[in-house]
MIZA-39993 format. One record per residue (C-alpha): residue in three letters; x, y, z; residue number from 1. Coordinates in Angstrom, 1 decimal. Example, Ala and Ser with C-alpha at 12.3 -4.5 7.8 and 13.67 -1.06 7.14 Angstrom:
REC  rest       X       Y       Z   nr
REC   ALA    12.3    -4.5     7.8    1
REC   SER    13.7    -1.1     7.1    2
# end
This chain:
REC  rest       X       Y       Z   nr
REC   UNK     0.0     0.0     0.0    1
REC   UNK     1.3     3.2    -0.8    2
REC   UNK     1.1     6.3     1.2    3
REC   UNK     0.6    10.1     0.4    4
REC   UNK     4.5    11.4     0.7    5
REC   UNK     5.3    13.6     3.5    6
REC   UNK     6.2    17.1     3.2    7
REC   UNK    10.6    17.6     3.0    8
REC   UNK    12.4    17.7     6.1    9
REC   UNK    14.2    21.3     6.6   10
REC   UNK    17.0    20.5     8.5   11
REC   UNK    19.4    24.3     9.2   12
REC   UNK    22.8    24.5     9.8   13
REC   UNK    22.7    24.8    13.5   14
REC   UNK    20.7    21.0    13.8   15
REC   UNK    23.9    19.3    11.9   16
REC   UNK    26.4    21.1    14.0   17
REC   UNK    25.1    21.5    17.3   18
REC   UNK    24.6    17.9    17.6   19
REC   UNK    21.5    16.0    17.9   20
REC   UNK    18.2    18.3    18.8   21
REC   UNK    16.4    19.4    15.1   22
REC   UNK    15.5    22.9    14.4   23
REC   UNK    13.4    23.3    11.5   24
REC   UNK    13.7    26.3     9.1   25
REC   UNK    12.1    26.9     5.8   26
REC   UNK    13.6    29.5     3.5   27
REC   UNK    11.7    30.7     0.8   28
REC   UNK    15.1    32.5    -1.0   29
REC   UNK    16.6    29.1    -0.7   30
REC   UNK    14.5    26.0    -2.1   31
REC   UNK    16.1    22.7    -3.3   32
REC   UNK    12.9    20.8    -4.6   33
REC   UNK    13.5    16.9    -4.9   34
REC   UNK    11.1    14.5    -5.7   35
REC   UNK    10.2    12.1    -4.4   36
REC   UNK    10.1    13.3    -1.5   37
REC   UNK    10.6    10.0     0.6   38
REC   UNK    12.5     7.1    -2.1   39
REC   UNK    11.3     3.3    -1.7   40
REC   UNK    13.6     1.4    -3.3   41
REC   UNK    11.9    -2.1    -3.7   42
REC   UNK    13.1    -5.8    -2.9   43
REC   UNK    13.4    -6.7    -6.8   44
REC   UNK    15.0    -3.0    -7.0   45
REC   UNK    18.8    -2.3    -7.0   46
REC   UNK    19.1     1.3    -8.4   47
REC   UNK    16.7     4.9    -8.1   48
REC   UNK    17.1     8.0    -8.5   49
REC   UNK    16.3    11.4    -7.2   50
REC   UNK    15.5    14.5    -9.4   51
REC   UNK    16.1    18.0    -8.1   52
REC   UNK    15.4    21.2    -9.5   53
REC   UNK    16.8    24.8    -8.0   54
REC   UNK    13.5    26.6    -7.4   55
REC   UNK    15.7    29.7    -6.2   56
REC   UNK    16.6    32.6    -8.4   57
REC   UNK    20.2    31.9    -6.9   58
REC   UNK    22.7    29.3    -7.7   59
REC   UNK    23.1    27.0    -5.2   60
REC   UNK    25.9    24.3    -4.2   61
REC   UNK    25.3    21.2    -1.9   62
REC   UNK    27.0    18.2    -0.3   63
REC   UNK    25.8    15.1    -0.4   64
REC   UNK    25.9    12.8     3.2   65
REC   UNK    23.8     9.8     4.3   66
REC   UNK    23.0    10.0     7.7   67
REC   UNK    20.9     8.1    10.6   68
REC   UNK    17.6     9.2    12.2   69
REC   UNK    16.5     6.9    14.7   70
REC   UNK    12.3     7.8    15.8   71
REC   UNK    11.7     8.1    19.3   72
REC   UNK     9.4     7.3    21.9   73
REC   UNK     7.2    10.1    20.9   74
REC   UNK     7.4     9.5    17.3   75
REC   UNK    10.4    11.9    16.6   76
REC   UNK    13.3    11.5    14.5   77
REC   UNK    16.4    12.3    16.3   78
REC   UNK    20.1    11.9    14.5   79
REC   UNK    22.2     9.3    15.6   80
REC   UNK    25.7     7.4    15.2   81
REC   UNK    23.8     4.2    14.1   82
REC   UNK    20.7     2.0    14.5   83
REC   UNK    20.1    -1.8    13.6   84
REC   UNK    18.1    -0.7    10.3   85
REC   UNK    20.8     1.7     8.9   86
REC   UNK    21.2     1.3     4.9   87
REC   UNK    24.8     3.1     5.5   88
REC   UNK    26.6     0.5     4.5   89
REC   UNK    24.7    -0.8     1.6   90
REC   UNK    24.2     2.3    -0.2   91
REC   UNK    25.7     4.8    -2.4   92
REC   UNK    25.1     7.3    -4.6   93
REC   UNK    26.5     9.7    -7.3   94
REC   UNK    27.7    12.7    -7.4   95
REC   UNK    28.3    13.6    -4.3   96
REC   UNK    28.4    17.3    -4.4   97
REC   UNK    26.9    19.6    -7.5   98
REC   UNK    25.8    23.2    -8.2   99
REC   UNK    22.5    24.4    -9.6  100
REC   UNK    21.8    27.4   -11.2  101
REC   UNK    18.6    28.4   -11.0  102
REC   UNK    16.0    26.5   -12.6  103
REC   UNK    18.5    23.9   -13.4  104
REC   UNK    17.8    20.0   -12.9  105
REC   UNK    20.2    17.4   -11.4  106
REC   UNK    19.8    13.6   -11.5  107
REC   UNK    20.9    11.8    -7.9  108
REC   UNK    21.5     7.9    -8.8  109
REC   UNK    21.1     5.9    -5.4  110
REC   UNK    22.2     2.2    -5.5  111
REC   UNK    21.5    -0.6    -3.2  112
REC   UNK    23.7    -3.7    -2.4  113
REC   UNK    22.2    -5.8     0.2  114
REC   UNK    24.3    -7.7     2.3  115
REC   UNK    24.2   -11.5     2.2  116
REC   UNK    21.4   -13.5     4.7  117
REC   UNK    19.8    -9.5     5.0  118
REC   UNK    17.0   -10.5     7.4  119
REC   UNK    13.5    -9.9     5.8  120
REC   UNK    12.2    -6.1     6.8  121
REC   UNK    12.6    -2.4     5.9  122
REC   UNK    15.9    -0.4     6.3  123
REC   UNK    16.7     3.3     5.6  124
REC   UNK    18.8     6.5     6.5  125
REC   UNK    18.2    10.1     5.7  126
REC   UNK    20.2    11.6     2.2  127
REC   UNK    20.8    14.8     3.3  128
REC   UNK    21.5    17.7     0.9  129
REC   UNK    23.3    20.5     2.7  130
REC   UNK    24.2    23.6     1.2  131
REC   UNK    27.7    24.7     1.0  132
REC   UNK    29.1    28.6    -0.1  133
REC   UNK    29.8    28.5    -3.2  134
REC   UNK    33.1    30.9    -3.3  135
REC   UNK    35.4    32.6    -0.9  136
REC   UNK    33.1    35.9    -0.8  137
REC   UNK    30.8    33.2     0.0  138
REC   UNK    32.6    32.1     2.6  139
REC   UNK    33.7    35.6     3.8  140
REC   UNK    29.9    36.9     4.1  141
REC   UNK    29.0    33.6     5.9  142
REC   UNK    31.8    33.8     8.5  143
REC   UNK    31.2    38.2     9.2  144
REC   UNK    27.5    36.9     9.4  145
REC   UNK    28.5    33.9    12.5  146
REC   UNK    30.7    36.4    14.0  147
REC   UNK    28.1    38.9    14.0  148
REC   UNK    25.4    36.6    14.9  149
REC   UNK    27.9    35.0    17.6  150
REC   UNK    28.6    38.9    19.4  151
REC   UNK    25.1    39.0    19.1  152
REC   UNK    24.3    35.1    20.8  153
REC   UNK    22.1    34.6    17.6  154
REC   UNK    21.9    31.7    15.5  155
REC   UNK    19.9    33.4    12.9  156
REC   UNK    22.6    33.5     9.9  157
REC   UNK    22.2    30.1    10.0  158
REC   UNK    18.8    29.8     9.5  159
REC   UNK    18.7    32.8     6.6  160
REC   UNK    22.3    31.0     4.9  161
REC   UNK    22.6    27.9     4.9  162
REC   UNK    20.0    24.9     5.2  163
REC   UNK    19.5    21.2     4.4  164
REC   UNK    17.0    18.6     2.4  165
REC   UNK    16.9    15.3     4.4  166
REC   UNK    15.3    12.8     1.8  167
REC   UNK    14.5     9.1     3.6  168
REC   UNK    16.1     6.1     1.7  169
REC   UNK    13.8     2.9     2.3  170
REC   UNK    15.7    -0.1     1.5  171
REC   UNK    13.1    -3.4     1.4  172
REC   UNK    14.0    -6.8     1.7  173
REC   UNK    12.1    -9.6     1.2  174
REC   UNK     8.4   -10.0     2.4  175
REC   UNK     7.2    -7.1     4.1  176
REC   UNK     4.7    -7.8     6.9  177
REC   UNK     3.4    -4.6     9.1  178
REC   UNK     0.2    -3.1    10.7  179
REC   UNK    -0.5    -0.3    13.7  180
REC   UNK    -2.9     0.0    16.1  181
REC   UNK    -4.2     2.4    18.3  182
REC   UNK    -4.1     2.2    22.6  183
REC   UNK    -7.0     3.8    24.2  184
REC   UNK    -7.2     7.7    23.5  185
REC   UNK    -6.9    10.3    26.7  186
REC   UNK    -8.7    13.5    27.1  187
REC   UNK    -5.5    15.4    29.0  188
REC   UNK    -4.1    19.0    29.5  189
REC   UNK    -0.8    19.6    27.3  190
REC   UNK     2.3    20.7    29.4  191
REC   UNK     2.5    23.7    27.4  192
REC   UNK    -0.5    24.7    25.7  193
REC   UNK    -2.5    24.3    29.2  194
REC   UNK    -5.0    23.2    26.6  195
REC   UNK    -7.6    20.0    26.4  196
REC   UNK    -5.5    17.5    24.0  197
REC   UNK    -5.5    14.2    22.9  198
REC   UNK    -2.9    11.3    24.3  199
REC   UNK    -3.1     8.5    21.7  200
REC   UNK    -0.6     5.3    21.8  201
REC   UNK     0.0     4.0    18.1  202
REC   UNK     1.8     0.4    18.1  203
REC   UNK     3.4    -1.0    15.2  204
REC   UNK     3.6    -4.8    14.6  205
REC   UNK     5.7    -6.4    11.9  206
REC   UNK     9.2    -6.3    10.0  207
REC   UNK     8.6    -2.8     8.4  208
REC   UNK     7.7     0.7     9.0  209
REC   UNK     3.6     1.6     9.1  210
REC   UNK     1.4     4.5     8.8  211
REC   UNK    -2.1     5.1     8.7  212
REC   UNK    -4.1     8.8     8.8  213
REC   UNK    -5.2     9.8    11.5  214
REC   UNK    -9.1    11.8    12.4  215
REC   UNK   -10.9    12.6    15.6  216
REC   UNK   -14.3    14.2    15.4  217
REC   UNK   -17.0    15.2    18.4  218
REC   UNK   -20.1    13.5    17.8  219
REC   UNK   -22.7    14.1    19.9  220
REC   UNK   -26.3    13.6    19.4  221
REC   UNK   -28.8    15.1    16.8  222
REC   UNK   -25.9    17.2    15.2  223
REC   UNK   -23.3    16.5    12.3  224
REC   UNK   -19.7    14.9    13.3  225
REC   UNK   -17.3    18.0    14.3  226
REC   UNK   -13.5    17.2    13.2  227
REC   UNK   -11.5    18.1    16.0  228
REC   UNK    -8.1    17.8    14.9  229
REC   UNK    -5.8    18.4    12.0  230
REC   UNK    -6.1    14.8    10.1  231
REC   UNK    -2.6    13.9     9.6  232
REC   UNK    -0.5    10.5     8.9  233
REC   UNK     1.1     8.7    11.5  234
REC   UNK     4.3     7.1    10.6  235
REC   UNK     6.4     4.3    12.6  236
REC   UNK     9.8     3.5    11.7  237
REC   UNK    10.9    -0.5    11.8  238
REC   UNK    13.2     0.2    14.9  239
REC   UNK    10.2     1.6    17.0  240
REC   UNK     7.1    -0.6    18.4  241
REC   UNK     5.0     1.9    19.9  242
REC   UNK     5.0     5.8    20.5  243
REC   UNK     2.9     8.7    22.4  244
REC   UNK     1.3    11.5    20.5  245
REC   UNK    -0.3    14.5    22.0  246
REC   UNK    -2.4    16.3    19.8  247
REC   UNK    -4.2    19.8    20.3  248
REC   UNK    -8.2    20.1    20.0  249
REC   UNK    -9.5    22.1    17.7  250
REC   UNK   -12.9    23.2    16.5  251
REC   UNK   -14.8    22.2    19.7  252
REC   UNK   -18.1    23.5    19.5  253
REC   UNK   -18.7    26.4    22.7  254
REC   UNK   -22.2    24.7    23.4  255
REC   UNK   -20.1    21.1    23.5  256
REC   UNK   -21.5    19.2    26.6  257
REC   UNK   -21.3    15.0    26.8  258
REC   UNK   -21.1    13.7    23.7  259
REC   UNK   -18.3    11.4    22.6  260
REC   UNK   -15.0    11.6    21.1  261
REC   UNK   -14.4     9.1    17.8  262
REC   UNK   -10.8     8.9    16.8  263
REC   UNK   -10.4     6.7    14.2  264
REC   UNK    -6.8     5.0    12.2  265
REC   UNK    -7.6     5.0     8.5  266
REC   UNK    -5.0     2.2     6.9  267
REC   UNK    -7.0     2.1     3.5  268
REC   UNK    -9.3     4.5     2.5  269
REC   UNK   -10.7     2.4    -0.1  270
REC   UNK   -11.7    -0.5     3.0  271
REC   UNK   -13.1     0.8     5.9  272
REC   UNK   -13.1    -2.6     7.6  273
REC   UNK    -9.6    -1.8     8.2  274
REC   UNK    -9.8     1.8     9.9  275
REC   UNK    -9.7     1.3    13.5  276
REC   UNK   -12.0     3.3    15.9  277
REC   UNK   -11.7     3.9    19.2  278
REC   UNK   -14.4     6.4    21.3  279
REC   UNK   -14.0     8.1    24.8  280
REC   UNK   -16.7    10.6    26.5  281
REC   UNK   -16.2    14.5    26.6  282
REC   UNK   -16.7    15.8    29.5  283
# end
């Protein structure tokens, strides 16, 4: 089953240097459009590609680096050194650094070589396409923007200079066997919204990632279904079983009183024996 691709990661500067915690920028002077925006490269597969276009009216240079993002417990990538289902060492790509001038295409050819006995499953890794100065007055405007920024204690150069695509690279193998689930929803206040929100548990099973999208609407009696969240997809990597969302309400109706909350996991919009619904009262 395929999935409705998710919208490109923006990963700035300050996120690959500082170590670990993401912050996500979007530039509009400085777009690197690649599609697709998530590549599956299949078990019969052993080569892809990428195509990107500059979207700027700039030209634009960028390194190429694979890198791991492990999901956490509350369903958030987070970069690490490794993970069990890292495709780091299977594969590569070409080139490895180019420049764009704007409106100009580029062709990234990603190749897969699975190791021998590769257990049955999903693997992957992030590309990441990071933008590097293109010449010395690059270079010397970048570094009097740091050290300005830096007298300052401002990491906003970064954010306006530089920035970063992280494309996923999903490596199958084999027979791919996965489904998700949903634990019983919560009605709780959010830390920092001090706001009514929604605590759902989603738990994969299986050898491969899963996703499914995700609605909640207020239903109470005599009147139409309210939707009262953003419907959005859930994804689980393979190295994670189960995480914690908290999502905001939204929409609730100001003469809302009992009633019932429907959430409901939609794996297959065309087969609605497979959506997954699970109701708690409003009170």
């Amino acid at each position: 089953m395929r999935y409705a691709t998710f919208l490109i990661l923006l990963l700035t500067l300050s996120c690959l240097t500082l170590g670990g915690s993401q912050v996500w920028a979007a530039d509009e002077g400085s777009v690197l459009f690649v599609a697709p925006h998530r590549l599956i490269i299949l078990p019969t597969e052993k080569v892809s590609v990428l195509n990107l276009s500059n979207k700027s009216s700039e030209p634009r240079r960028y390194d190429l680096q694979l890198i791991d993002q492990a999901m956490d417990a509350n369903g958030v990538t987070q970069r690490v050194e490794s993970f069990p289902y890292s495709v780091k060492n299977m594969v590569r790509f070409v080139p490895k650094r180019f420049s764009l001038q704007p409106g100009e295409q580029q062709t990234v050819r990603v190749m897969v070589q699975r190791p021998p006995n590769l257990a049955d499953g999903d693997y992957h890794s992030h590309l990441l396409f990071r933008e590097v100065p293109l010449n010395v007055k690059d270079k010397a405007q970048l570094e009097a923007e740091r050290q300005t920024a830096a007298a300052q204690k401002s990491v906003s150069f970064e954010i306006r200079t530089l920035y970063g695509v992280a494309v996923p690279i999903v490596v199958q193998q084999g027979k791919l066997i996965s489904d998700m689930n949903l634990g019983q929803p919560k009605l709780v206040i959010g830390a920092e919204s001090k706001q009514r929100e929604l605590a759902i548990d989603f738990i994969r099973t299986g050898n491969s990632e899963a996703a499914a999208m995700l609605k909640a609407e207020y239903v109470q009696a005599g009147k139409p279904a309210v939707p009262i969240i953003q419907p959005q997809w859930v994804r689980l990597y393979h190295e994670i079983d189960k995480i914690t969302k908290q999502i905001p309400l939204i929409n609730i109706p100001k003469d809302a009183k009992g009633g019932k909350i429907v959430v409901s996991l939609i794996k297959d919009e065309a087969d609605d024996s497979k959506t997954v619904r699970k109701e708690l009262a409003f009170n």
